[in-house]
C-alpha positions in Angstrom: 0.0 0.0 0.0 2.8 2.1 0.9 4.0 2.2 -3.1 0.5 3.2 -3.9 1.0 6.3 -1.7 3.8 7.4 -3.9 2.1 6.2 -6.8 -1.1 8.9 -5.7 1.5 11.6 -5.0 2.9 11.7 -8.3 -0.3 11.8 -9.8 -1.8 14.1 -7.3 -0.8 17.3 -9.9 -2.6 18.1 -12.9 0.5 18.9 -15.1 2.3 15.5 -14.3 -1.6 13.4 -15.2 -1.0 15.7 -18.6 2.5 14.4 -19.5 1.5 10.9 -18.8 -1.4 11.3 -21.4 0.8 13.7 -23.9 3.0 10.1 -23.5 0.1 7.7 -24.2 -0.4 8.9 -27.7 2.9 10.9 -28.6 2.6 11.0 -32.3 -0.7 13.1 -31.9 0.9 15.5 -28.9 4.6 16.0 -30.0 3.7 14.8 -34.0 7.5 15.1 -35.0 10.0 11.8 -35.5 12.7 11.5 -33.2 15.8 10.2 -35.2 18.4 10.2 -32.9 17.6 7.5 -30.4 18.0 3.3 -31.2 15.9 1.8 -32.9 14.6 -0.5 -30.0 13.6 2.3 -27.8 12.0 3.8 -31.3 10.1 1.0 -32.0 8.7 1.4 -28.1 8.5 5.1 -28.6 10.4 8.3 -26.9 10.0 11.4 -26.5 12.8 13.8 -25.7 12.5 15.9 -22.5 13.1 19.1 -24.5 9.8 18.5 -26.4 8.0 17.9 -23.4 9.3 20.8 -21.9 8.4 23.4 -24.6 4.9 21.7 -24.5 4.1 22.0 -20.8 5.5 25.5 -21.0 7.5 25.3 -17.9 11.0 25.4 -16.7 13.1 22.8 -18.1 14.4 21.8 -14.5 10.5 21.7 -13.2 9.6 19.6 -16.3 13.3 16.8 -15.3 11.9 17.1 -12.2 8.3 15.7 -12.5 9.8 12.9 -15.2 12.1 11.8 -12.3 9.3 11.7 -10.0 7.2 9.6 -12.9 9.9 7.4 -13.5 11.0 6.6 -9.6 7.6 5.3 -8.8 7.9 3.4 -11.8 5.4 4.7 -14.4 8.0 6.2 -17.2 10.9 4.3 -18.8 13.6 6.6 -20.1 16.9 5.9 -22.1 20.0 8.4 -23.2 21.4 9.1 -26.0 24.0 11.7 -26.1 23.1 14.2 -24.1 19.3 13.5 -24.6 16.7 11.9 -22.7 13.7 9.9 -23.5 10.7 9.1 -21.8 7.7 7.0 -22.6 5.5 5.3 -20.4 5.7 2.1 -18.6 2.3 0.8 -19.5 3.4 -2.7 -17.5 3.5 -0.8 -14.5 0.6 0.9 -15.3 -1.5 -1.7 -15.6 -0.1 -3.3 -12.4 -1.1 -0.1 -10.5 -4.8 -0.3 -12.1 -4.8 -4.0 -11.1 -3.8 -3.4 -7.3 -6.0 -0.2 -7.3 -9.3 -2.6 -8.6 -8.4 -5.3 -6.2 -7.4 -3.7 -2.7 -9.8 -0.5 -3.2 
């Protein structure tokens, strides 16, 4: 239960819930290719900090701050290449959270 805590924090703020559905469906909210990651994480999809940044209009240490929150409680993935990160979600863990919420709530 203690996880889901975390899990309620991070999602307790309206402009973190927006990145994680800007993330669900990336082509339609960033709409541009990303060429320079592998093609692995491609195939999975990324998108690069810096677009999410300049589409949540905030600070770009705000914007690495929120991911990191998103990503320690397990809902993001990210990957670097270079001096870029991306992010996409961790639908997995997702799903887990959804399961444990349905069952013990």
């Amino acid at each position: 239960m203690e996880n889901l805590v975390e899990v309620f924090k991070v999602l307790g703020n309206e402009k973190r819930l927006e990145i994680l559905q800007w993330l669900k469906d990336p082509v339609s909210h960033f709409g541009k290719p990303v060429a320079d990651i592998s093609k692995n994480f491609k195939e999975k999809g990324g998108v690069c900090v810096g677009d999410i940044q300049e589409k949540a209009q905030m600070s770009p240490s705000t914007v690495s701050h929120y991911l990191k929150m998103m990503q320690q409680v397990g809902l993001l993935h990210s990957e670097r290449h270079g001096q870029w990160t991306y992010y996409r979600r961790n639908e997995e863990r997702i799903e887990e959270i959804t399961s444990k919420i349905k069952k013990d709530l």
